[in-house]
N, CA, C, O and CB atoms as a CASP TS submission, in Angstrom:
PFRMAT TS
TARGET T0000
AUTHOR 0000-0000-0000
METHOD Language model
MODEL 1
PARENT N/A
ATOM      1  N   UNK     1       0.848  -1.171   0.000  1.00  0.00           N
ATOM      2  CA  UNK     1       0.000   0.000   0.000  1.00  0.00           C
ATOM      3  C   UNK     1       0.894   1.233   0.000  1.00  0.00           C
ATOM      4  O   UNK     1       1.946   1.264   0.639  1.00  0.00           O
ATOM      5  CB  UNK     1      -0.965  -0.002   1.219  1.00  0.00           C
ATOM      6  N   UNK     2       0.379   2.402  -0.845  1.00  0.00           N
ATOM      7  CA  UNK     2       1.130   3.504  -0.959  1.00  0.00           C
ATOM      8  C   UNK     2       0.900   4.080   0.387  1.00  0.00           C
ATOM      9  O   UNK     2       0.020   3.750   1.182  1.00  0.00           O
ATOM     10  CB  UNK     2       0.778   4.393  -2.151  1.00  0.00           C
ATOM     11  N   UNK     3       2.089   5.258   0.577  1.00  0.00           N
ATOM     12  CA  UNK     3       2.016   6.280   1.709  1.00  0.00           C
ATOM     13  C   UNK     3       1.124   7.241   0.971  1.00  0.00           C
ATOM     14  O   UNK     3       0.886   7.224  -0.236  1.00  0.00           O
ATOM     15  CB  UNK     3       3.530   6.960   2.262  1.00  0.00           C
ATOM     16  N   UNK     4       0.568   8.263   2.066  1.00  0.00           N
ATOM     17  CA  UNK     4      -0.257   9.118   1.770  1.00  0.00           C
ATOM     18  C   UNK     4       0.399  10.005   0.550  1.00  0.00           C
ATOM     19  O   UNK     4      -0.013  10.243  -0.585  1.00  0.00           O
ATOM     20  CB  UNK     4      -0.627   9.824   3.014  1.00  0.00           C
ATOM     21  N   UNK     5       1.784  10.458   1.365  1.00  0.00           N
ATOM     22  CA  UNK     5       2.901  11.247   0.359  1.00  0.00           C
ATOM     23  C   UNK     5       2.657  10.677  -1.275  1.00  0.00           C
ATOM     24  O   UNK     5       2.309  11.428  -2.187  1.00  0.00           O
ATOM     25  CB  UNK     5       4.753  10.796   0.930  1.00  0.00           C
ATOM     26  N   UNK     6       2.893   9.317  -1.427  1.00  0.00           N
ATOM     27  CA  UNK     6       2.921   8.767  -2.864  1.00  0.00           C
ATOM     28  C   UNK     6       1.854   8.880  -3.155  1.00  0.00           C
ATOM     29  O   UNK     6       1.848   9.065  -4.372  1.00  0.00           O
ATOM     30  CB  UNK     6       3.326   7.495  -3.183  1.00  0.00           C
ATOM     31  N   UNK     7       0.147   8.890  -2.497  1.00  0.00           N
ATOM     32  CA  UNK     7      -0.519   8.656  -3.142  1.00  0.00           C
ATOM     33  C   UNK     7      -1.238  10.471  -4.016  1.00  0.00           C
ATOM     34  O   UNK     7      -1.918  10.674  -5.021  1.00  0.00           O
ATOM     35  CB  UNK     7      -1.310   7.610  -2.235  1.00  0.00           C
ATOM     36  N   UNK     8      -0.593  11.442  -2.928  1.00  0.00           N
ATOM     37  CA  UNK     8      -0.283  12.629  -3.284  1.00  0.00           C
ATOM     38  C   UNK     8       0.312  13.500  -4.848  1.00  0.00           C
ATOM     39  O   UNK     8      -0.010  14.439  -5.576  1.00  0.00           O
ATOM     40  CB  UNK     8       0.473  12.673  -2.387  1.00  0.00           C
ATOM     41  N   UNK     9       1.508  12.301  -4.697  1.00  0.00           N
ATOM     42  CA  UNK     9       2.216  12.764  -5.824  1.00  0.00           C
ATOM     43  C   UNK     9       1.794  12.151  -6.808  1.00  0.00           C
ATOM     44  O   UNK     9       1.884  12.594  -7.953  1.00  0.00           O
ATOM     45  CB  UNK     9       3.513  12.675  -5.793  1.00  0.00           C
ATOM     46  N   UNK    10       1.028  10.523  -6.360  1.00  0.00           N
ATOM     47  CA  UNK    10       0.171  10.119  -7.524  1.00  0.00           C
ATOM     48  C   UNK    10      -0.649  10.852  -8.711  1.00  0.00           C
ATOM     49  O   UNK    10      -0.528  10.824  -9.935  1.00  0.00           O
ATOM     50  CB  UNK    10      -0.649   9.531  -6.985  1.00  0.00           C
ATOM     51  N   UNK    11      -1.593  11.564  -7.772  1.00  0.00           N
ATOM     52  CA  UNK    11      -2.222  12.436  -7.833  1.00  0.00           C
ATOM     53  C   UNK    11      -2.346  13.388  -8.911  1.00  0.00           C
ATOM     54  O   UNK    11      -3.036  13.497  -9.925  1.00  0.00           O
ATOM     55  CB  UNK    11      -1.998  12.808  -7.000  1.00  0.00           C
ATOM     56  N   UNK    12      -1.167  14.225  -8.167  1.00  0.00           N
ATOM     57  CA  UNK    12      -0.620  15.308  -8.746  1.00  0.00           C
ATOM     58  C   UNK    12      -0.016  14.803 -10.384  1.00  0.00           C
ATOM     59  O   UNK    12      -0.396  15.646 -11.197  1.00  0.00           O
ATOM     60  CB  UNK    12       0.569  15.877  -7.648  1.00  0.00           C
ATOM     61  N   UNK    13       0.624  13.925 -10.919  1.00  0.00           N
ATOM     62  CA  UNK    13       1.234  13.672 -11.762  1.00  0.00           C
ATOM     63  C   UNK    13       0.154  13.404 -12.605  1.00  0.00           C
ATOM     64  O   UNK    13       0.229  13.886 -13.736  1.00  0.00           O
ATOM     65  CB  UNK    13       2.172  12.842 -11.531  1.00  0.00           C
ATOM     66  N   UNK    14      -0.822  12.755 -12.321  1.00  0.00           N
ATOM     67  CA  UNK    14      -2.382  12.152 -12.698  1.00  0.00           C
ATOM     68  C   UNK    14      -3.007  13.536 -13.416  1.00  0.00           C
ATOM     69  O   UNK    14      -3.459  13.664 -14.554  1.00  0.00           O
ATOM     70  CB  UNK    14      -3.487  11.577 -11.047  1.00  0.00           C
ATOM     71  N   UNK    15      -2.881  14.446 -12.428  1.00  0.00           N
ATOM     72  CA  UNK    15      -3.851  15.935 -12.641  1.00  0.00           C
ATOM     73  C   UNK    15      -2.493  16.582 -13.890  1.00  0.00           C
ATOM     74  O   UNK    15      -2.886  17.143 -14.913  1.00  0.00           O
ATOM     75  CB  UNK    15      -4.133  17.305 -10.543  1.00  0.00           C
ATOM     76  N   UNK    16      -1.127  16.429 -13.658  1.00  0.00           N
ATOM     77  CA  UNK    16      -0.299  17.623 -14.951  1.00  0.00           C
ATOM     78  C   UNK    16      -0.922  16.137 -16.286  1.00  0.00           C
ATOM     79  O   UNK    16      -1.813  16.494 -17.056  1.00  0.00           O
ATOM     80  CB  UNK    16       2.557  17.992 -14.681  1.00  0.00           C
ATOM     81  N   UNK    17      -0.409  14.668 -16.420  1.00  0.00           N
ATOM     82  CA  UNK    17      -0.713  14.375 -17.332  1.00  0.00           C
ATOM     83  C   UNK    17      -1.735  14.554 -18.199  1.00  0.00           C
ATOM     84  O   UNK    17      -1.742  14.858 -19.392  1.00  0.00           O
ATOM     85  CB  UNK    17      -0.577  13.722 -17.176  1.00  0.00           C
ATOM     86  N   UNK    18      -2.844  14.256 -17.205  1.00  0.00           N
ATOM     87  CA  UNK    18      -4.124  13.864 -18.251  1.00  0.00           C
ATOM     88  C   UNK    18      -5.335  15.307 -17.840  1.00  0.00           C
ATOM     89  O   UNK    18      -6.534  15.156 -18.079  1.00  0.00           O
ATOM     90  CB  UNK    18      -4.981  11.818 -17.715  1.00  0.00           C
ATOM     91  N   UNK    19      -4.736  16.781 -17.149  1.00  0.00           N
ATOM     92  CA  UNK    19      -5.561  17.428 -16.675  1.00  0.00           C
ATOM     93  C   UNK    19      -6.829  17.368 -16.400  1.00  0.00           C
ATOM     94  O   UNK    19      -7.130  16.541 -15.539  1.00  0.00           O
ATOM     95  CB  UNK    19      -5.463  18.046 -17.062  1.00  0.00           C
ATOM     96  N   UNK    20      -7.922  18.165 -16.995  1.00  0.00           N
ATOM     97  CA  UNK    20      -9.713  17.635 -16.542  1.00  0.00           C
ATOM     98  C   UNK    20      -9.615  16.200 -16.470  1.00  0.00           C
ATOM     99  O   UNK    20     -10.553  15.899 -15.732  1.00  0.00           O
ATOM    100  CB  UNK    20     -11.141  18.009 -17.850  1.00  0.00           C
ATOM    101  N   UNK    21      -8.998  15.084 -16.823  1.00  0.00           N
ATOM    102  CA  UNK    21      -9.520  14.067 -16.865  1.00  0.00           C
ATOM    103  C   UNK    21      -9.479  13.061 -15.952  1.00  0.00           C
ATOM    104  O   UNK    21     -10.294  12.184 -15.668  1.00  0.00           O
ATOM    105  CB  UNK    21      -9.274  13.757 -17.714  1.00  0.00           C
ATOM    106  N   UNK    22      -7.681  13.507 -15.265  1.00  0.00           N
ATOM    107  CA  UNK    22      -7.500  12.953 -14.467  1.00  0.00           C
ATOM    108  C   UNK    22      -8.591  12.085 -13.622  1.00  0.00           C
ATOM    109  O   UNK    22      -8.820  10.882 -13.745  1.00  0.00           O
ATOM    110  CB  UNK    22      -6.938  13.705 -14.028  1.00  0.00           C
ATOM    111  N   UNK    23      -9.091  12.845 -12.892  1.00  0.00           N
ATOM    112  CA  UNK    23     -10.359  11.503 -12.208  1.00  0.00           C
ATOM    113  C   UNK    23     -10.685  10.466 -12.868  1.00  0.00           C
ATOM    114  O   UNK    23     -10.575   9.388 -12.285  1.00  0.00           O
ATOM    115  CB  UNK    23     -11.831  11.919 -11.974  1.00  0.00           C
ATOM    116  N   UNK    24     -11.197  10.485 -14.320  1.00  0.00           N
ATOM    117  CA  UNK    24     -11.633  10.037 -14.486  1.00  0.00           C
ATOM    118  C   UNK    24     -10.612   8.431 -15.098  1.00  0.00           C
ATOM    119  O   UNK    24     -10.969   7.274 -15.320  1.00  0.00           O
ATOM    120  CB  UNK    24     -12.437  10.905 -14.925  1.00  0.00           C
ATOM    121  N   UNK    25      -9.333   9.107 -15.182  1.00  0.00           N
ATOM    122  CA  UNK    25      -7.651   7.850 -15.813  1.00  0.00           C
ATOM    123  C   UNK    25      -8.171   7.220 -14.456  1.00  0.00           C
ATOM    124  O   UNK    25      -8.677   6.101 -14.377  1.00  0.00           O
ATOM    125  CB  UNK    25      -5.189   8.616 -15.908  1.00  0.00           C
ATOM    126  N   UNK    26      -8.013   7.922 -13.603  1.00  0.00           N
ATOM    127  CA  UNK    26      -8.029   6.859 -11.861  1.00  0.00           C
ATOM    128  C   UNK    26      -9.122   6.410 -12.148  1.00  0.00           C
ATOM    129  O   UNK    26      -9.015   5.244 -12.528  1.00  0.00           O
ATOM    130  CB  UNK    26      -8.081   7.610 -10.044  1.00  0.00           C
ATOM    131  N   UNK    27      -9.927   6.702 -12.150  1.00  0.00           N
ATOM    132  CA  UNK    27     -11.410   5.656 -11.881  1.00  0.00           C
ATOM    133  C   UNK    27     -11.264   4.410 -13.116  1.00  0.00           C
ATOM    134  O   UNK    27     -11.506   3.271 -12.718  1.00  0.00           O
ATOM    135  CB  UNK    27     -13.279   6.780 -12.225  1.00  0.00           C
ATOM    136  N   UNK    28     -10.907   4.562 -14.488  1.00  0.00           N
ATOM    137  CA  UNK    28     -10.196   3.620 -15.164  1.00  0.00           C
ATOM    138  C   UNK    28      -9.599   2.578 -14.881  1.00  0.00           C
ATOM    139  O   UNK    28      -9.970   1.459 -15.237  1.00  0.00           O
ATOM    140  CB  UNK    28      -9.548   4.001 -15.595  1.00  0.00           C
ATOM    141  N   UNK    29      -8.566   2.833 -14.181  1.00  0.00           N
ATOM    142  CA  UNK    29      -7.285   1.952 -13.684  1.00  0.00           C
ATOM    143  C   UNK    29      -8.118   0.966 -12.547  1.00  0.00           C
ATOM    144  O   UNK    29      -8.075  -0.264 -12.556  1.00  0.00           O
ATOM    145  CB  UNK    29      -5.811   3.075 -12.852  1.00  0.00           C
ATOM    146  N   UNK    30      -8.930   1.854 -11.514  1.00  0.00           N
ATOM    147  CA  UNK    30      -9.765   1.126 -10.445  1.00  0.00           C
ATOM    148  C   UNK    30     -10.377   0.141 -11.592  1.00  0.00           C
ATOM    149  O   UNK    30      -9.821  -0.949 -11.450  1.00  0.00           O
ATOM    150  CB  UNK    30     -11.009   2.184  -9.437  1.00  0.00           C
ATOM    151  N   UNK    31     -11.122   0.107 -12.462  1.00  0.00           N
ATOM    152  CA  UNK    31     -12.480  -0.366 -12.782  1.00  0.00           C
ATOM    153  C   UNK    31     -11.301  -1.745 -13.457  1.00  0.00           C
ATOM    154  O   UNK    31     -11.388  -2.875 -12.976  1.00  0.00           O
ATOM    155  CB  UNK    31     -13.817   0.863 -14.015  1.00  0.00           C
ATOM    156  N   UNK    32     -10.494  -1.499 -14.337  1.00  0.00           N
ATOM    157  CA  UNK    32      -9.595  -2.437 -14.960  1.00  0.00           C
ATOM    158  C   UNK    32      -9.047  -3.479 -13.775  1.00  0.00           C
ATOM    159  O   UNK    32      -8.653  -4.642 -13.862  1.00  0.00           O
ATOM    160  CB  UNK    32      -8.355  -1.586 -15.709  1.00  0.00           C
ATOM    161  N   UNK    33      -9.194  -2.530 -12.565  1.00  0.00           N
ATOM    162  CA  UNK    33      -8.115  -3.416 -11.435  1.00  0.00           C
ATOM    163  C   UNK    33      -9.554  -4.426 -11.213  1.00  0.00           C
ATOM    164  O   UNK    33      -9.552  -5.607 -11.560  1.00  0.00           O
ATOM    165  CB  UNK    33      -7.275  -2.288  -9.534  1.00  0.00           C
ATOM    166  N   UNK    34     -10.368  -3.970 -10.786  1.00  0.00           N
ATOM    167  CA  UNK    34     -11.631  -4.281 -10.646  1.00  0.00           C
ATOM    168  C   UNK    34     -12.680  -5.848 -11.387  1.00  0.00           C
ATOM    169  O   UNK    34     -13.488  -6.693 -11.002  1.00  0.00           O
ATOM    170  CB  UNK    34     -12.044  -2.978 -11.130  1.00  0.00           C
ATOM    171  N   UNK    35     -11.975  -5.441 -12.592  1.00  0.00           N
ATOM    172  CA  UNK    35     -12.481  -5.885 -14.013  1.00  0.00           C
ATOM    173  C   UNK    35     -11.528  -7.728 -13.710  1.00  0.00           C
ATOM    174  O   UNK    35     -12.079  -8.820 -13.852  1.00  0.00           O
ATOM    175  CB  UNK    35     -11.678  -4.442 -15.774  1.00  0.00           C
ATOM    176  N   UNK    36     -10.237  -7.525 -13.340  1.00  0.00           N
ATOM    177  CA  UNK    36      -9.815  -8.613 -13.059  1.00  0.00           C
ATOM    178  C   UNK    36     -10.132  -9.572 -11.980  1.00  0.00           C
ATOM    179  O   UNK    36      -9.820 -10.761 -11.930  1.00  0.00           O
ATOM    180  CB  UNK    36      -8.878  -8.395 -13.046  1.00  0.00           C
ATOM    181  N   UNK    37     -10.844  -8.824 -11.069  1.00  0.00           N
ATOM    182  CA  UNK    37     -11.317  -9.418  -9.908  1.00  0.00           C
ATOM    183  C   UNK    37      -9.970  -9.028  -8.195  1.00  0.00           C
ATOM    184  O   UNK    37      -9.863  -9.442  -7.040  1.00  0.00           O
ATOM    185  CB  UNK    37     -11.459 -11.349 -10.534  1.00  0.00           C
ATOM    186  N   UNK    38      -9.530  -8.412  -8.753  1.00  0.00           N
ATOM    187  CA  UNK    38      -8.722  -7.861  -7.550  1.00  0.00           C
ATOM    188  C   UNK    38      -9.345  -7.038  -6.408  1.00  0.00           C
ATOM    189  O   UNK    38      -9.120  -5.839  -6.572  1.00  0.00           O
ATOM    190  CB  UNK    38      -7.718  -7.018  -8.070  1.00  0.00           C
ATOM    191  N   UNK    39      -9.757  -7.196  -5.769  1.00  0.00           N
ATOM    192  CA  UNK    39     -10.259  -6.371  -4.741  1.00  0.00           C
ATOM    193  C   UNK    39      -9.501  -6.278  -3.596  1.00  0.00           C
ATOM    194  O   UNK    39     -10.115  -6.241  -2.529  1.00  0.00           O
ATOM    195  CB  UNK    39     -11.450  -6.741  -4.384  1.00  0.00           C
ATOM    196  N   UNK    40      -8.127  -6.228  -3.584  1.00  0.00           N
ATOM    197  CA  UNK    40      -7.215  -6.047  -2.898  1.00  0.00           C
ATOM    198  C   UNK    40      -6.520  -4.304  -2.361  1.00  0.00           C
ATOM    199  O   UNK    40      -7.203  -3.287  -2.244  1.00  0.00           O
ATOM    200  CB  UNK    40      -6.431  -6.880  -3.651  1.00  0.00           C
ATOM    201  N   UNK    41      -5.524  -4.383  -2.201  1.00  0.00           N
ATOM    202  CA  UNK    41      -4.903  -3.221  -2.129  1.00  0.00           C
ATOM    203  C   UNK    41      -4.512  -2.229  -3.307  1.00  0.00           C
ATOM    204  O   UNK    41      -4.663  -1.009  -3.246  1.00  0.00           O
ATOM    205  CB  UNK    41      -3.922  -3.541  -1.546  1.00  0.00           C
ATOM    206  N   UNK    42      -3.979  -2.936  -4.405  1.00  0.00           N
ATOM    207  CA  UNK    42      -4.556  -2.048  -5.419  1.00  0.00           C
ATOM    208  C   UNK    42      -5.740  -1.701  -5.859  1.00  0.00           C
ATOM    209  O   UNK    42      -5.864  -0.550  -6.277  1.00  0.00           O
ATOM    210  CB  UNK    42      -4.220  -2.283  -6.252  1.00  0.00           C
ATOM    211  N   UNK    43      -6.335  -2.168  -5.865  1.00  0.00           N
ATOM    212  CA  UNK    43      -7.703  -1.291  -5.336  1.00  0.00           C
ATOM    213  C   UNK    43      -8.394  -0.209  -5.009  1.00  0.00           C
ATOM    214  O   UNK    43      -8.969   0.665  -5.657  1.00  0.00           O
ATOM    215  CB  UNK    43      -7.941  -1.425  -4.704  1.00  0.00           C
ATOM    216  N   UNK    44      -8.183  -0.497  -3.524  1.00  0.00           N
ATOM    217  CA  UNK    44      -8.311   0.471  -2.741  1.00  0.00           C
ATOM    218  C   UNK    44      -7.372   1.899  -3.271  1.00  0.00           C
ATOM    219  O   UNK    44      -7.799   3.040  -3.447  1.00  0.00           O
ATOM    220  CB  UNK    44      -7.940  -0.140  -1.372  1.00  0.00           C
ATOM    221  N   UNK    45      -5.905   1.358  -3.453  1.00  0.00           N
ATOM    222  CA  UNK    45      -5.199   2.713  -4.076  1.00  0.00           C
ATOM    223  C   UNK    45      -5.486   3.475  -5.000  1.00  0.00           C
ATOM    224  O   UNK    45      -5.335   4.675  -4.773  1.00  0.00           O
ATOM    225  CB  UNK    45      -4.189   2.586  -4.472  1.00  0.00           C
ATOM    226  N   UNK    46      -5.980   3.068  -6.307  1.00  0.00           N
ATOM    227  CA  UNK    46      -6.840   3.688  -7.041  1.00  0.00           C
ATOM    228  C   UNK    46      -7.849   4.381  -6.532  1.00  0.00           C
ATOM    229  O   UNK    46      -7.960   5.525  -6.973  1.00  0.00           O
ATOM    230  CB  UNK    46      -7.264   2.978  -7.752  1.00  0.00           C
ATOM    231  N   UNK    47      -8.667   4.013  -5.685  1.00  0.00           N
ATOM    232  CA  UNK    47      -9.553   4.475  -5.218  1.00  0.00           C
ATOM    233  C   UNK    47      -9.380   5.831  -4.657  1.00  0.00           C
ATOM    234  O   UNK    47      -9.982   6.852  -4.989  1.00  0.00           O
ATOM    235  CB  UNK    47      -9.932   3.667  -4.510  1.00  0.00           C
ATOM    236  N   UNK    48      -8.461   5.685  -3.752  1.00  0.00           N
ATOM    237  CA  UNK    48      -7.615   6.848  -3.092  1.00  0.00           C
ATOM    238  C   UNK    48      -6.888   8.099  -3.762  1.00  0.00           C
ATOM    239  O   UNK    48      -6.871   9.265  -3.368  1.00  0.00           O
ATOM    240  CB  UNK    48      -6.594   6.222  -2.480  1.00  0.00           C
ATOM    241  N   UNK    49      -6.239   7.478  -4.984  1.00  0.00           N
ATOM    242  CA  UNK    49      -5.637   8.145  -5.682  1.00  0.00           C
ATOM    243  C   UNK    49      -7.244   9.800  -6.478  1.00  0.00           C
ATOM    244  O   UNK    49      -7.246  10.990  -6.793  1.00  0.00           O
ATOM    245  CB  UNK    49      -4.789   6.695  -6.854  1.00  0.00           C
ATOM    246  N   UNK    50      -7.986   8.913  -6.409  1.00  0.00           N
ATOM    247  CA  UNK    50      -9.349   9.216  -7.719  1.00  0.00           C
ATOM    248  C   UNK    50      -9.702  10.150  -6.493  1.00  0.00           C
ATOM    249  O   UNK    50      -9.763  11.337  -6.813  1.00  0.00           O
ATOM    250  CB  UNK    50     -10.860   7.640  -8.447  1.00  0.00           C
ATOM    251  N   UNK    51      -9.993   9.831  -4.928  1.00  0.00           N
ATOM    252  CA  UNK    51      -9.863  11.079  -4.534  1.00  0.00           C
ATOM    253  C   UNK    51      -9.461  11.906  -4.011  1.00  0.00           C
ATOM    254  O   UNK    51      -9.980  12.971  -3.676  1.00  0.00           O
ATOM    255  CB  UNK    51     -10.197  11.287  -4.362  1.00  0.00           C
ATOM    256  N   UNK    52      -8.325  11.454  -3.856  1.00  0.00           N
ATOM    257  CA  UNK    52      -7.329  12.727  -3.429  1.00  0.00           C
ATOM    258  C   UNK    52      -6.966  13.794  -5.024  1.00  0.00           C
ATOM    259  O   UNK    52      -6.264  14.803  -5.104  1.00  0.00           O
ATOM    260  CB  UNK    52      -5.510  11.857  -2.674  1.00  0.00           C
ATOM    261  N   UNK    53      -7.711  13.115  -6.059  1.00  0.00           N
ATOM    262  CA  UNK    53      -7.530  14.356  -7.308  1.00  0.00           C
ATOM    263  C   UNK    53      -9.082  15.467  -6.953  1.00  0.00           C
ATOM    264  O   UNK    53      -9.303  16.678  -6.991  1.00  0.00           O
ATOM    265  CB  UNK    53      -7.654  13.367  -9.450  1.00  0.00           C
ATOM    266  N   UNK    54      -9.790  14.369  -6.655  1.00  0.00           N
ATOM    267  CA  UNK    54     -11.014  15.436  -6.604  1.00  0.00           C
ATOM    268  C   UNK    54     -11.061  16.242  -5.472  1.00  0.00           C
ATOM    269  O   UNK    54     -11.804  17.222  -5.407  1.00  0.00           O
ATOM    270  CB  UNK    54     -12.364  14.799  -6.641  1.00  0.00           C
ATOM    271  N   UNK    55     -10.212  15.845  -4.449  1.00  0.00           N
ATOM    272  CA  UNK    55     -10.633  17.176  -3.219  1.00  0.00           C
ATOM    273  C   UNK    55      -8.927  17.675  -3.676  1.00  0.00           C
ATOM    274  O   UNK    55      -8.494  17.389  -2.560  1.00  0.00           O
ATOM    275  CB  UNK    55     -11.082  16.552  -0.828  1.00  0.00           C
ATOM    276  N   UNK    56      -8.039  18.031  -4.201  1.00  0.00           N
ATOM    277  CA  UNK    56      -7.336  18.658  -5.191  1.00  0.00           C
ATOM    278  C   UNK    56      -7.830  19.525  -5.955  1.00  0.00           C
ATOM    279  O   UNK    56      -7.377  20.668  -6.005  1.00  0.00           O
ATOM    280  CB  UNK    56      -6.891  17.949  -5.876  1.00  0.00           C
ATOM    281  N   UNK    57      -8.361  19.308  -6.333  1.00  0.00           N
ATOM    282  CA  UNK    57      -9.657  20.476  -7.855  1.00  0.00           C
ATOM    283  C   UNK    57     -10.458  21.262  -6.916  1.00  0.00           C
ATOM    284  O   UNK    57     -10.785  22.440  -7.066  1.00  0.00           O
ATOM    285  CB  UNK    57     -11.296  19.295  -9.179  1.00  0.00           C
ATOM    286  N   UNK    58     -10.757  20.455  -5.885  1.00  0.00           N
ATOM    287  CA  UNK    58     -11.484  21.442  -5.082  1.00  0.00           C
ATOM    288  C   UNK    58     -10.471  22.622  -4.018  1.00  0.00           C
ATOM    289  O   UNK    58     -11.073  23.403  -3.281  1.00  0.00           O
ATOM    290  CB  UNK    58     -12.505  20.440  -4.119  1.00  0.00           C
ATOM    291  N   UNK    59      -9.317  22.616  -4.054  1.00  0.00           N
ATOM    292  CA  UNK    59      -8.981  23.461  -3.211  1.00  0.00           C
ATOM    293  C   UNK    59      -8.642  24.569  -3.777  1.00  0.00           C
ATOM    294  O   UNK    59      -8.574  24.709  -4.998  1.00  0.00           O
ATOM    295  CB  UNK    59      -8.151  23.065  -2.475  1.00  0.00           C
ATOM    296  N   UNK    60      -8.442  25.297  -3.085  1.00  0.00           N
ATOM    297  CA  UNK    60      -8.540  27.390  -3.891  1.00  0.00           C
ATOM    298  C   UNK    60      -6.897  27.488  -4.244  1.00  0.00           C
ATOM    299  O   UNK    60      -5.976  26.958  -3.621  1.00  0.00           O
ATOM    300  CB  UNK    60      -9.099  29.318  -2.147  1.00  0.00           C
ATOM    301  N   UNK    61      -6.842  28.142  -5.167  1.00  0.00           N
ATOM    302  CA  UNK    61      -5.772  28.240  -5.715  1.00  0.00           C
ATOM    303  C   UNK    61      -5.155  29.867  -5.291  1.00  0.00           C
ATOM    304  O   UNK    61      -5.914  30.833  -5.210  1.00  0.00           O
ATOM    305  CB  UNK    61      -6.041  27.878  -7.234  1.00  0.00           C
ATOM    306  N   UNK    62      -3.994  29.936  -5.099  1.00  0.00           N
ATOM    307  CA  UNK    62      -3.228  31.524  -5.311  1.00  0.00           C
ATOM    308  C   UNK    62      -3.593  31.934  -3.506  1.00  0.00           C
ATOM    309  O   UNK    62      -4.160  31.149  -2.746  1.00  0.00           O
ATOM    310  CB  UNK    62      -4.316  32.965  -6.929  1.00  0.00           C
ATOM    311  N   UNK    63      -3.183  33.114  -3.178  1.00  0.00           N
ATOM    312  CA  UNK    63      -2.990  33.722  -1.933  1.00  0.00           C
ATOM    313  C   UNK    63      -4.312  34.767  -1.775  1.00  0.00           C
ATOM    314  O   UNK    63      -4.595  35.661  -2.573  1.00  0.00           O
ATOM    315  CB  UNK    63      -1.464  34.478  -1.898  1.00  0.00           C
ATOM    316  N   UNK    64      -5.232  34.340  -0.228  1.00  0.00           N
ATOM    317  CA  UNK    64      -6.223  35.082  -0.291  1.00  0.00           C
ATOM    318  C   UNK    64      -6.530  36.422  -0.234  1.00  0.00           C
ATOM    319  O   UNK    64      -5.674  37.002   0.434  1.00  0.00           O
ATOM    320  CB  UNK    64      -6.694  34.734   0.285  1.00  0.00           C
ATOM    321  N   UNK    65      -7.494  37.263  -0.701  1.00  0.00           N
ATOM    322  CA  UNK    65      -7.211  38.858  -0.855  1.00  0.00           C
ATOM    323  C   UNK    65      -7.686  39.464   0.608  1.00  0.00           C
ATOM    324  O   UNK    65      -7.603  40.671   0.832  1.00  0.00           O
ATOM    325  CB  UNK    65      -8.208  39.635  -2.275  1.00  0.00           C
TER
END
């Protein structure tokens, strides 16, 4: 299982590659992990990864006025 840190930078690399879509590459990768019948720890990491992008998008960007 990833550290929070990795699943962070997961993340982040997820959101510069594939921008808007990101969530949706993670939810991919889950459904493929899924699709094989793994319901293990990769798994779950995907899972994690998909939202630590979406409460990411949600945080405010730049220094408040």
């Amino acid at each position: 299982m990833l550290s929070d840190v990795d699943i962070y930078r997961t993340a982040h690399l997820m959101m510069h590659e594939y921008g808007n879509n990101a969530e949706r590459e993670a939810a991919k990768w889950a459904d493929r992990i899924l699709g094989r019948g793994d319901r293990g720890g990769e798994l779950l990491t995907w899972f994690r990864i998909c939202r630590t992008i979406a409460v990411m998008r949600q945080a405010p960007t730049g220094l408040p006025h």
